[in-house]
N, C-alpha and C positions, 0 to 999 in steps of 0.2 A: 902839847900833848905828845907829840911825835921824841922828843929828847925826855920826857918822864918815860912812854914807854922802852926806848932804846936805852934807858937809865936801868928801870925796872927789869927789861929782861938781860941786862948786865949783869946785874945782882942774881938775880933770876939765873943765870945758866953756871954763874960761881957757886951757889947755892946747891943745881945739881949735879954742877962738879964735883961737890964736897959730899953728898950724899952717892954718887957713885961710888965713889972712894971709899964714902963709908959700907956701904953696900958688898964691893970688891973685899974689904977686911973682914966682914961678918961672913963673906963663904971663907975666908982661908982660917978663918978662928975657929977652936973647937963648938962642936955642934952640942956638949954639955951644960951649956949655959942655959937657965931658966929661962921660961919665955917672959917674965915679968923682968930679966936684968937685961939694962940695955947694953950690947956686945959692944959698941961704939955711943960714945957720951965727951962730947970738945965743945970747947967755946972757940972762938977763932974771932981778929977785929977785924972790922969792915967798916971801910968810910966811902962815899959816894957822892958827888954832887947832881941831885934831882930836881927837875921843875914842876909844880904845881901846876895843873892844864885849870886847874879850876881860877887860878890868882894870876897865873902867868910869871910870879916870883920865883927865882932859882934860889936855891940853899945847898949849903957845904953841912956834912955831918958825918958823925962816926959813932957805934955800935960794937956790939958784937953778935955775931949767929951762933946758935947754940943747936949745934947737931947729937942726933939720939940715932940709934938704929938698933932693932932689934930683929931675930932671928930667930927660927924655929926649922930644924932640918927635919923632922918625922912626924907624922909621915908622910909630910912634901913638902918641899921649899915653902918659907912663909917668912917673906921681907916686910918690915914696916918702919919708913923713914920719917922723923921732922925737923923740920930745923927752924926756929925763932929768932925772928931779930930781936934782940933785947937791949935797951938803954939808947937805942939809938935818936939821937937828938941834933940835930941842923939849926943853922941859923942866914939869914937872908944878908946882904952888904948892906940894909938898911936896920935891923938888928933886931927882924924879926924872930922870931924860934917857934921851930917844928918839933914834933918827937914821931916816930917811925914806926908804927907796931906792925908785926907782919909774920905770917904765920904760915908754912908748906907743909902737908902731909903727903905721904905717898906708900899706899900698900898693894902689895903683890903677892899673890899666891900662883905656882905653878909646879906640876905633880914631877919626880926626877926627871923627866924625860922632855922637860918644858912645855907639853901642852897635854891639857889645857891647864889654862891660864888664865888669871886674870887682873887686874891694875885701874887702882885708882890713884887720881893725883887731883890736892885740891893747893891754892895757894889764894890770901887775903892777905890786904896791905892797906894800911892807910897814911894818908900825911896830916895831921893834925893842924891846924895853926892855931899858935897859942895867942895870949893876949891880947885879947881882940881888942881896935881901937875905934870901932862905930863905922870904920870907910865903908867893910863888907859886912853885909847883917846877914846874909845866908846864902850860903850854897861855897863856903870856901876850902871847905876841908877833902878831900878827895880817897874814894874809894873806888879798891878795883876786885878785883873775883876773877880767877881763873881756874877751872875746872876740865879734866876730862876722864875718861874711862877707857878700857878697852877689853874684848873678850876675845878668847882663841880656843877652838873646841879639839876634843880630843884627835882631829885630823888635820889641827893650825889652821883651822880656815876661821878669818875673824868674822867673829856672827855678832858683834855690837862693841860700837866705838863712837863717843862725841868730845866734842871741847868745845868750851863755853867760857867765853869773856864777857864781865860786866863791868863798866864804868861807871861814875856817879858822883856828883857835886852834891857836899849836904851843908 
């Protein structure tokens, strides 16, 4: 469990690396842009080797994340980022095969003056395993959920913030 999550929030902080960045682009871009066109729109590949806390099997795999970021400057800041792994598919030294679906959002609104403000950030991930051969009849696929929020009122005083992780063998 411990090497899927320090795997996960690998990916996980390359992720909002690339949504910073993207984020950093969408304020120096003009602020003309439709709120329906996304200001930043890249595929990028990503490969990872993650273990299954549910199977205890490790897999090598590669992907790509597909980042979106959209903006709105008026009349106040209004970021909203995703980014999807997409095609990502692994396989185990015994010649298992995983496929990787996995899904971040993250929106933020804050008036010019950065508060108030406020942010949500959600991310789902699963590891699939494919081809089942009768060893494990249930609980091998693994899912995680991570969630939080936060609010900053018109004098930056945070008046509501959580973050919620869930795990799950199905």
């Amino acid at each position: 469990m411990e090497r899927l999550l320090a795997g996960l929030l690998a990916t996980q902080r390359g992720c909002r690396s690339m949504m910073s960045v993207g984020a950093a682009l969408a304020l120096l871009l003009s602020a003309t842009n439709a709120a329906a066109q996304a200001t930043v729109d890249t595929h990028v590949p990503v490969s990872a080797v993650l273990t299954n806390p549910c199977t205890g099997e490790a897999f090598q795999g590669s992907g790509f994340i597909h980042v979106k970021v959209f903006q709105v400057l008026d009349p106040n800041f209004h970021v909203s980022m995703e980014a999807n792994v997409e095609s990502f598919q692994g396989v185990t030294a015994t010649g298992v095969r995983y496929v990787v679906p996995e899904q971040l959002s993250s929106h933020t609104i804050a008036d010019t003056d950065a508060v108030p403000a406020n942010g949500t950030d959600e991310e789902i991930a699963q590891l699939i395993r494919q081809g089942e051969d009768g060893s494990l009849v249930t609980g091998d696929d693994f899912f995680i959920r991570i969630s939080a929020h936060f609010t900053y009122n018109g004098n930056g005083d945070l008046t509501a913030s959580f973050s919620d992780l869930t795990t799950e063998c199905r």
